[in-house]
N, C-alpha and C positions, 0 to 999 in steps of 0.2 A: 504494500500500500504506500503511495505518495503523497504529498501534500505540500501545498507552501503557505505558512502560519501565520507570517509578519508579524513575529513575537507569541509565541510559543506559551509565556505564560497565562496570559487572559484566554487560552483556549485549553488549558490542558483537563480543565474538565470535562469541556464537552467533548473533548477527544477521548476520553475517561468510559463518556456515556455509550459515545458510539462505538467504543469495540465491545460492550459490555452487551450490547444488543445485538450484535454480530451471532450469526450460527457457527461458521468457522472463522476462530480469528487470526489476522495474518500470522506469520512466521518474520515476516520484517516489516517496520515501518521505516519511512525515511522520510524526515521534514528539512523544508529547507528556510531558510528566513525564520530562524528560531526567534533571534533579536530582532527587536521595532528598528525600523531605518530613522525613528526620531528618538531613540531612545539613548541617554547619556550614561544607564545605569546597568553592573553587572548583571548575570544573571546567576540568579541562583539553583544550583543543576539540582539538590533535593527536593526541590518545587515543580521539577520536570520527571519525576520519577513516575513508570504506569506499571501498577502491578503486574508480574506473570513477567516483564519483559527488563535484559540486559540494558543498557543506557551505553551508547558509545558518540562522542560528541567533539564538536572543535571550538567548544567554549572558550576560550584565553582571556580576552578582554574585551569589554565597550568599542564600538567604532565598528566591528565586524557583523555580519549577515549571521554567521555559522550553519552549519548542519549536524541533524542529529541522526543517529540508526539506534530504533529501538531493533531488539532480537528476543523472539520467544527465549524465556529459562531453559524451555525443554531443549534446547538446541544446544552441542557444544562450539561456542564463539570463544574469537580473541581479537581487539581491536587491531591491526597493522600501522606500525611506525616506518616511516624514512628518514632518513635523517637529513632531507630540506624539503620538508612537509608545503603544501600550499594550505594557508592558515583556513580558508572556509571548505576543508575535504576530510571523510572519515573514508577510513577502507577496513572492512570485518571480514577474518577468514572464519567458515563457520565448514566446521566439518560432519560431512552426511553420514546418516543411518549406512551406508556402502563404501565408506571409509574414503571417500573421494574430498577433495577441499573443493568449495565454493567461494568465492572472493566478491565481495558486493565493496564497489566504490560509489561514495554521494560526493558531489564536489558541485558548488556553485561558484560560479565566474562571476565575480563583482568590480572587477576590474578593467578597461577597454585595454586590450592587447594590439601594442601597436608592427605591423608586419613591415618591411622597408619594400620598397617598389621592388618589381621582379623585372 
């Protein structure tokens, strides 16, 4: 499941609501625009917690968009590190019932990428 929140906290209940009404609920969500683009203030990731699900996120500081991957419990996940991360991108390797790795990347482009003439 997808979504884009534009601040993450004033929704997280109704997001609460609707998976809770769900017959089968996802195995991943991923939001992106967790932080308000007019927002000055951290955010607080125990405020973002949704039961049954892992929390993997690119919270750091004020100023950024972020994205977040929730991941069923039932699933075995691990967030992926690199070591020159792009600051609003989560990458989760979640390994299947068949012993195979899955690798789910979220990444928002908040930045205009400048290309030089070809």
């Amino acid at each position: 499941m997808y979504t884009n929140a534009d601040f993450l906290s004033d929704k997280i209940g109704d997001l609460n609501c609707f998976i809770k009404s769900l017959l089968f609920k996802p195995n991943v969500i991923a939001i992106t625009e967790v932080n308000s683009k007019n927002s000055n203030t951290n955010l607080n990731i125990s405020k973002l917690n949704l039961i049954g699900y892992n929390i993997f996120h690119s919270i750091e500081s004020q100023g950024h968009r972020e994205v977040i991957i929730y991941v069923s419990s039932d699933l075995d996940c691990q967030q992926v590190y690199f070591s020159d991360p792009y600051k609003d991108s989560v990458v989760v390797k979640i390994k299947l019932s068949n012993g195979q790795l899955l690798y789910i990347a979220h990444i928002i482009c908040t930045e205009v990428l400048h290309l030089g003439k070809m």
